[in-house]
C-alpha positions, 0 to 999 in steps of 0.5 A: 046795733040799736043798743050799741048805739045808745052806750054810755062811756064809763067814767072808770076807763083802762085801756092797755097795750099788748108789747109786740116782743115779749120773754118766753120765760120772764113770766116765771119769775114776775112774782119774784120781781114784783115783790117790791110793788107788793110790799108797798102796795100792801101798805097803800091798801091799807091807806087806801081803806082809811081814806074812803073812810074819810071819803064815805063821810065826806060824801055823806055830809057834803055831796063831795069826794075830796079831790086829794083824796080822789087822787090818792085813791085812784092813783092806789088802784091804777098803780095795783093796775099796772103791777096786774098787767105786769104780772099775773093779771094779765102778763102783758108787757115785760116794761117794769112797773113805775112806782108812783100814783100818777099816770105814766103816759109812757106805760103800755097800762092806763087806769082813770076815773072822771072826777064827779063834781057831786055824788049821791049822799043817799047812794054813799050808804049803800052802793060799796055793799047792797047795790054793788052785790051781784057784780061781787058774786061775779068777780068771785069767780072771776078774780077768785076772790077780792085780793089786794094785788090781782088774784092769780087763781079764779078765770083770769088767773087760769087765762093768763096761765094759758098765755104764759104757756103760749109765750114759752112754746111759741113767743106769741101772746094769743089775741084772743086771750088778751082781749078776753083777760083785758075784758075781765080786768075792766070789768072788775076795776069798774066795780071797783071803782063804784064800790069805792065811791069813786063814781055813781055811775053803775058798773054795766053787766057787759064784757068789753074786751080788748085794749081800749076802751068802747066809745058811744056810739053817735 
């Protein structure tokens, strides 16, 4: 409890809401829907490559991300996000993803960065690769490999499986499993957050499952 204590919120924060009623079949079919989203989210990563780009020497020179260009890059990763949670990154809601950057305070799936003021122009030149090694070596198993929409192979692929299955023999999502996929989720858009020169703020080696977010504790 004495370590709980001293937790620090993270800057990159995803909560989600599992819908109470979902389709005992849709799921099958997701991929077919998605399409549409993946199409241009192939293109936005490609847009999102170029801009950290810019971004790494942004930071390098001046201690700053552009602001533009943060808002551009976190809107790619929350809108890949919200795709995820549709499909088969987690399969849960049933609610059509929107096609936009910003945050639909609507939708049951949220991403956000805290935009820092200054970043490291030393940490810029090594964090994306040596620092931030260990956490890839873990997402690997976790996603299956770094993919430009959500893996469906690799742990969370084979968890959101079982609750694909679940939902067709029962019409329930189990809670564990949610809490579990939604966990691994925030683990790797932390990760991702670092990498992508979002934020210093190192990614903890910690699960935090569930739909929101864990607090600091006073």
């Amino acid at each position: 409890m004495a370590t709980e204590a001293f937790r620090p919120v993270h800057p990159a924060r995803l909560t989600a809401t599992l819908d109470p009623q979902l389709s005992r079949w849709l799921w099958l079919v997701k991929w077919l829907l998605a399409l549409p989203h993946y199409i241009v989210l192939a293109f936005l990563w490609v847009a999102f490559v170029l801009v950290s780009v810019v971004a790494f020497f942004a930071v390098l020179f001046t201690g700053r991300y552009p602001r533009a260009l943060f808002d551009f890059n976190t809107g790619v990763v929350r809108w890949n996000w919200r795709v995820a949670y549709y499909a088969y990154g987690a399969l849960g809601t049933d609610r059509y993803p929107p096609f936009t950057l910003a945050d639909v305070p609507g939708y049951p799936a949220h991403w956000d960065v805290a935009y820092p003021e200054q970043l490291s122009r030393g940490l810029v030149l090594v964090k994306w690769w040596l620092l931030a090694i260990p956490h890839y070596l873990v997402l690997g198993l976790i996603l299956g490999g770094w993919r430009v929409v959500w893996a469906s192979t690799g742990l969370i692929g084979l968890l959101t499986l079982f609750a694909g299955i679940a939902l067709a023999f029962t019409g329930r999502y189990p809670r564990g499993i949610f809490d579990l996929v939604i966990g691994l989720n925030r683990w790797a858009l932390r990760v991702a957050a670092y990498a992508a020169l979002l934020t210093d703020v190192y990614p903890p080696f910690r699960l935090d499952q569930g739909g929101t977010e864990p607090e600091s504790l006073p």
